[in-house]
N, CA, C and O of each residue as an XYZ file, in Angstrom:
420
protein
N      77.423    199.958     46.615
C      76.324    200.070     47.554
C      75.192    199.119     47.166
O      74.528    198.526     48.016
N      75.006    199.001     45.903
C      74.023    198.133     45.475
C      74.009    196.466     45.934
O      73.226    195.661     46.437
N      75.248    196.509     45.473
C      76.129    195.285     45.863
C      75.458    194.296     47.225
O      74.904    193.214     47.414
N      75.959    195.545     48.001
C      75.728    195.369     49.461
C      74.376    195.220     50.202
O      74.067    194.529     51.173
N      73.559    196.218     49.324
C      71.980    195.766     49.851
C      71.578    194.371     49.092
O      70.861    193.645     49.780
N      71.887    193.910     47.897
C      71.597    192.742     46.971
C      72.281    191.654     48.304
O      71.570    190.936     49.007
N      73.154    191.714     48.369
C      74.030    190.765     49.495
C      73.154    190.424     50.958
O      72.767    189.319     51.339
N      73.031    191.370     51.438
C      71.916    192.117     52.823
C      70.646    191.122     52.807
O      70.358    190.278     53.655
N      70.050    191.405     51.768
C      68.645    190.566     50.950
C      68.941    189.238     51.218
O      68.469    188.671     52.203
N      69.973    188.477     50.117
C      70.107    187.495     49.754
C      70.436    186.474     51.287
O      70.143    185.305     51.538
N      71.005    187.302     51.924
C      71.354    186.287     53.371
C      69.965    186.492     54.484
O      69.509    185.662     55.271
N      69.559    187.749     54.245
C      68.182    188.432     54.792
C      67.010    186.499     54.397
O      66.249    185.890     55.149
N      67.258    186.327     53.574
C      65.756    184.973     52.740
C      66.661    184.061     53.730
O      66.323    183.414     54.721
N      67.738    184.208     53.210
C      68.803    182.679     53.610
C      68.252    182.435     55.201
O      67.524    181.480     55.471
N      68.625    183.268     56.058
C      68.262    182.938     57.226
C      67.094    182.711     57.767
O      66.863    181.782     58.542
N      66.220    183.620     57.357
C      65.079    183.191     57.424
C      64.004    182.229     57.219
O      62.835    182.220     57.603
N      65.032    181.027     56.171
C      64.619    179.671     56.411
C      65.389    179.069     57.316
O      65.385    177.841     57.409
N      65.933    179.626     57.879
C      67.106    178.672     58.626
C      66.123    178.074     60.209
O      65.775    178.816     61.128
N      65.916    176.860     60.133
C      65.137    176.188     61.554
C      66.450    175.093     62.042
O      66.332    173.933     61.649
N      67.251    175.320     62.588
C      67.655    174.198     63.509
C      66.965    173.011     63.780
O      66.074    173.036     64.630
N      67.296    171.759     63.068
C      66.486    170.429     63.631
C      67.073    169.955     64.551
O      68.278    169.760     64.385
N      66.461    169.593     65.849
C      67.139    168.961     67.172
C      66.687    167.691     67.464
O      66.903    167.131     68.539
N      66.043    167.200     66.513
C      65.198    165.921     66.523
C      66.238    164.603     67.417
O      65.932    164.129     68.510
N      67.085    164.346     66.860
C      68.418    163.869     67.063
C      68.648    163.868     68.933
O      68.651    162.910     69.705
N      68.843    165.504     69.233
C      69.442    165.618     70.608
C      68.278    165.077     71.759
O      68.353    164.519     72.853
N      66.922    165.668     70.692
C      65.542    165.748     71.969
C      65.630    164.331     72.062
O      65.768    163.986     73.236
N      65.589    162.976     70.913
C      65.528    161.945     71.478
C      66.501    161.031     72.067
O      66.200    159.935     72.540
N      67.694    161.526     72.022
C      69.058    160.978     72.711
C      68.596    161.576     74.592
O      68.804    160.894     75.596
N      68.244    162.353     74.580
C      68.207    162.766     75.631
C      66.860    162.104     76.519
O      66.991    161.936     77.731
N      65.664    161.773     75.879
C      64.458    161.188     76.525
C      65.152    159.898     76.514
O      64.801    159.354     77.560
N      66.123    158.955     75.747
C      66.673    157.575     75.554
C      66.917    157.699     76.786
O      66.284    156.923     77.502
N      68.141    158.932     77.675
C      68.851    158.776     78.354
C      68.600    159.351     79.965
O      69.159    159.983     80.861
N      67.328    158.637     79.628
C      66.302    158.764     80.684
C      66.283    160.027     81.667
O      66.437    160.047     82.888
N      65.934    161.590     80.334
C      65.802    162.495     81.345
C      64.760    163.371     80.799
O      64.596    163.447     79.581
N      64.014    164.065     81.667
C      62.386    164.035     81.522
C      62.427    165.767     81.892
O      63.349    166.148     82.613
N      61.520    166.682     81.437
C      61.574    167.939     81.786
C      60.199    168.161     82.052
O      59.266    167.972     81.272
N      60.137    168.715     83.604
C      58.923    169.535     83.914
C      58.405    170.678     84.182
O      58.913    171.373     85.062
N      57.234    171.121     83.442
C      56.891    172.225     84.016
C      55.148    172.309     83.480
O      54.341    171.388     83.612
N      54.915    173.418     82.974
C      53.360    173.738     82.848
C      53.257    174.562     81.071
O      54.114    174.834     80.230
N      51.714    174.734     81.137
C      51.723    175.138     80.048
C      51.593    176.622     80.083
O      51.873    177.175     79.020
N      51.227    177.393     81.079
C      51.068    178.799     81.898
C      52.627    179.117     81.855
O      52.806    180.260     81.434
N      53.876    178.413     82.182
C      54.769    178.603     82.397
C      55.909    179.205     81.281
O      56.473    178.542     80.410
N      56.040    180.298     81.494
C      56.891    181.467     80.299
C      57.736    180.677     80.564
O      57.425    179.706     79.874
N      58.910    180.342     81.288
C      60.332    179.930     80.938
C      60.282    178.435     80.221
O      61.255    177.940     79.652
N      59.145    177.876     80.330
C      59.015    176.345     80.276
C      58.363    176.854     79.002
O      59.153    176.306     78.234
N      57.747    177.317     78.414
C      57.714    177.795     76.590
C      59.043    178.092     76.065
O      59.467    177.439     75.112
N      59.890    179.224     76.716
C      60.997    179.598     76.055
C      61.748    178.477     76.097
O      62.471    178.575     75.105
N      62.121    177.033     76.895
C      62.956    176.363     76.814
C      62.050    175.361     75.463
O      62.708    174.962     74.502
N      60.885    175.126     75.538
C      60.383    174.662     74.200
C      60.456    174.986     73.224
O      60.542    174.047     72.433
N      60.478    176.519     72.525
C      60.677    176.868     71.510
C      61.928    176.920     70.964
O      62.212    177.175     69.794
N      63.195    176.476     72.534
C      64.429    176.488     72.349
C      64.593    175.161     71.427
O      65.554    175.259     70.663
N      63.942    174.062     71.334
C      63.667    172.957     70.518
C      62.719    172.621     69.418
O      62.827    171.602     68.735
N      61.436    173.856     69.218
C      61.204    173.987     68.024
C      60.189    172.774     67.704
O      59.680    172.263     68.702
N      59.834    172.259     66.483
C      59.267    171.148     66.537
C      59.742    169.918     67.407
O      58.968    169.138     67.962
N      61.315    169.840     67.458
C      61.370    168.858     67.855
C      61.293    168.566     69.463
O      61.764    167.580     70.030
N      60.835    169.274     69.854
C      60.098    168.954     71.512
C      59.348    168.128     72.173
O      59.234    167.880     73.373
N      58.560    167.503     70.679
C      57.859    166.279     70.933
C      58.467    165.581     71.389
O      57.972    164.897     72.286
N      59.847    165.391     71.012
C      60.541    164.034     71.260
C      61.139    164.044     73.020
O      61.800    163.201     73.627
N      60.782    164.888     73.301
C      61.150    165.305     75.075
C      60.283    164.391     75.588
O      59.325    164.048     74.895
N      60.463    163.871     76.821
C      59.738    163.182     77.747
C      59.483    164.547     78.585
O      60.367    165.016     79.302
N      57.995    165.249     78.417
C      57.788    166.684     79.249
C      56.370    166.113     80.113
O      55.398    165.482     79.697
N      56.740    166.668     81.604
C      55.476    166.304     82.207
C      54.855    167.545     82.577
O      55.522    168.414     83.138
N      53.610    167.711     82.307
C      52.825    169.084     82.870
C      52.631    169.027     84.216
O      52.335    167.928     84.685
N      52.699    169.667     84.712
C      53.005    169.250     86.615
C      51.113    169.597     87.124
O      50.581    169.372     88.211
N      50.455    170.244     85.765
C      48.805    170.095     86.136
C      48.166    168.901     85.459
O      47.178    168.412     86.007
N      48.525    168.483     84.561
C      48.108    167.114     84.431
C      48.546    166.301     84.459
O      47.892    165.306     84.148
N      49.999    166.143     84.862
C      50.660    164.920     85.449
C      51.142    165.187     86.576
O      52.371    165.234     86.530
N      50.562    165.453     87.931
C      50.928    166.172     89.083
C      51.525    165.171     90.119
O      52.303    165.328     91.060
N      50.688    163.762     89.456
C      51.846    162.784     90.746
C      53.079    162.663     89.867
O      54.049    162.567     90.620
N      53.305    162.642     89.105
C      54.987    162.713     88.790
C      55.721    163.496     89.083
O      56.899    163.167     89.228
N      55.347    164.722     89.268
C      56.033    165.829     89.662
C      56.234    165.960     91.010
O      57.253    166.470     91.477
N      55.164    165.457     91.781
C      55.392    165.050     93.237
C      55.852    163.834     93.757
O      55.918    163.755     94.984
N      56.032    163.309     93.389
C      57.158    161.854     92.974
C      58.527    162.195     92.523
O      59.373    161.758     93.303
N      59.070    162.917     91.386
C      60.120    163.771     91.325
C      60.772    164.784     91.907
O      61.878    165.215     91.580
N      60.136    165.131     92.703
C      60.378    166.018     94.029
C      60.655    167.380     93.091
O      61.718    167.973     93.274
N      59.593    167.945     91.963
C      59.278    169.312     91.323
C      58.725    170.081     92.452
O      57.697    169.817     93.075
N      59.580    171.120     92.647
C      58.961    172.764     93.403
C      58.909    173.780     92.641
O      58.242    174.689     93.135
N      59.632    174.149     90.956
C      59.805    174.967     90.921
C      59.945    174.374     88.978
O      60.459    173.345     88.538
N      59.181    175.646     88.143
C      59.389    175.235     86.753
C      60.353    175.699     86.160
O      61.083    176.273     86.969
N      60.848    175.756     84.839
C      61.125    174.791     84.202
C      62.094    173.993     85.403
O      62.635    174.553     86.357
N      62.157    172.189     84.990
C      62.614    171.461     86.013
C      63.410    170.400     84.925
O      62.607    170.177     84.020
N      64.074    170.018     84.797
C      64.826    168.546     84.042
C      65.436    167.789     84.855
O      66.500    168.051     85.416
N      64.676    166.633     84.981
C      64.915    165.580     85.802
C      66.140    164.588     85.260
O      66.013    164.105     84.135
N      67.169    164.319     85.944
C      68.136    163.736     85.489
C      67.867    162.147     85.654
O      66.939    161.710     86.333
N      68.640    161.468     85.065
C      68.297    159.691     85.191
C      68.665    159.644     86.565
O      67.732    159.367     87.318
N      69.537    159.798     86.980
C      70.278    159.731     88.770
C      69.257    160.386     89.852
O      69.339    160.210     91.067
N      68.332    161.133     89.224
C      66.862    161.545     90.158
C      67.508    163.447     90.243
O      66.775    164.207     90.876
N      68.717    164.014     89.655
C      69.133    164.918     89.990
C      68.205    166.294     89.283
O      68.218    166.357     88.054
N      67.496    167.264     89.976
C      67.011    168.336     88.810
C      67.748    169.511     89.215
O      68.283    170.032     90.193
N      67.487    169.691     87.852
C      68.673    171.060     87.268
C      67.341    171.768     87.107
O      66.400    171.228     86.527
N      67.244    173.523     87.859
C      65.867    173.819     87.607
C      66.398    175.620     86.553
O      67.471    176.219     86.631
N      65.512    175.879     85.942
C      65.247    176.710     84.749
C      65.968    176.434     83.813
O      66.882    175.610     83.795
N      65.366    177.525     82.463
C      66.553    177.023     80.880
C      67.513    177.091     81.005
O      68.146    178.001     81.542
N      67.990    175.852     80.398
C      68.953    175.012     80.204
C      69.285    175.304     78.271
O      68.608    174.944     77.308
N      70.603    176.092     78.328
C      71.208    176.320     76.794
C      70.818    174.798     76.407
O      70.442    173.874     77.129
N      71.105    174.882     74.605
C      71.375    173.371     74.060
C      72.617    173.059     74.451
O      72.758    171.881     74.778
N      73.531    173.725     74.517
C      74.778    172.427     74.793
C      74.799    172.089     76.659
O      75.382    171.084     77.066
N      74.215    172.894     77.478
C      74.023    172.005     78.986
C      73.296    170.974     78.706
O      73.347    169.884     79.276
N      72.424    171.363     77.601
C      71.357    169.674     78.355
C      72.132    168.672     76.910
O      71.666    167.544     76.753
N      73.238    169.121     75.962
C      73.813    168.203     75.480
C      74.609    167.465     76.356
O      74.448    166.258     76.538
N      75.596    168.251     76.994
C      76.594    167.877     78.176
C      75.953    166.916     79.374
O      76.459    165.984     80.000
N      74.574    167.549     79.442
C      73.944    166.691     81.071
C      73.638    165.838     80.518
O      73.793    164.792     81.148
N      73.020    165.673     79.036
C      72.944    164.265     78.469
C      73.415    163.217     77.670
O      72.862    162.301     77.059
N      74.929    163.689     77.874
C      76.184    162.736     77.147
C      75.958    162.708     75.823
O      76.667    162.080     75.037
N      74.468    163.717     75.349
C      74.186    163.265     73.722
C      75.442    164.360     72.737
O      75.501    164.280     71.510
């Protein structure tokens, strides 16, 4: 029993450093000219950010309140939005491996 809580613990720390770096995918994917919009008010458009963690910077993200002609130029109605290179949007979160797949990365 001891065993088992010592074990419990030891993977208990382990994971708890565990951060996924996506640095890699976020900028294969802004390379491959595809851009995600939404707001900063916007709950699903946080949860798809935190789905990337620090590395979100590396997203090409437009705020549709302070970058509002892009979004109306992109033909955005609705948040979260990821604009494809072909002009195509795929609208709410998007797992990591769809927007790996939508972005050949």
């Amino acid at each position: 029993m001891k065993l088992i809580l010592v074990l419990m613990v030891i993977i208990t720390i382990l994971l708890s450093g565990c951060q996924t770096n996506y640095d890699e995918l976020a900028q294969c994917i802004t390379t491959n000219n595809i851009s995600m919009a939404g707001t900063s008010w916007c709950g699903h458009c946080n949860t798809q950010k935190e789905m990337f963690g620090n590395s979100f910077q590396y997203i090409d993200f437009h705020d549709c309140v302070e970058d509002r002609q892009w979004c109306i130029n992109a033909g955005i109605e609705a948040y979260p939005a990821w604009v494809l290179a072909d002009g195509t949007i795929i609208l709410g979160v998007q797992s990591i491996s769809k927007l790996t797949e939508l972005s050949n990365c």
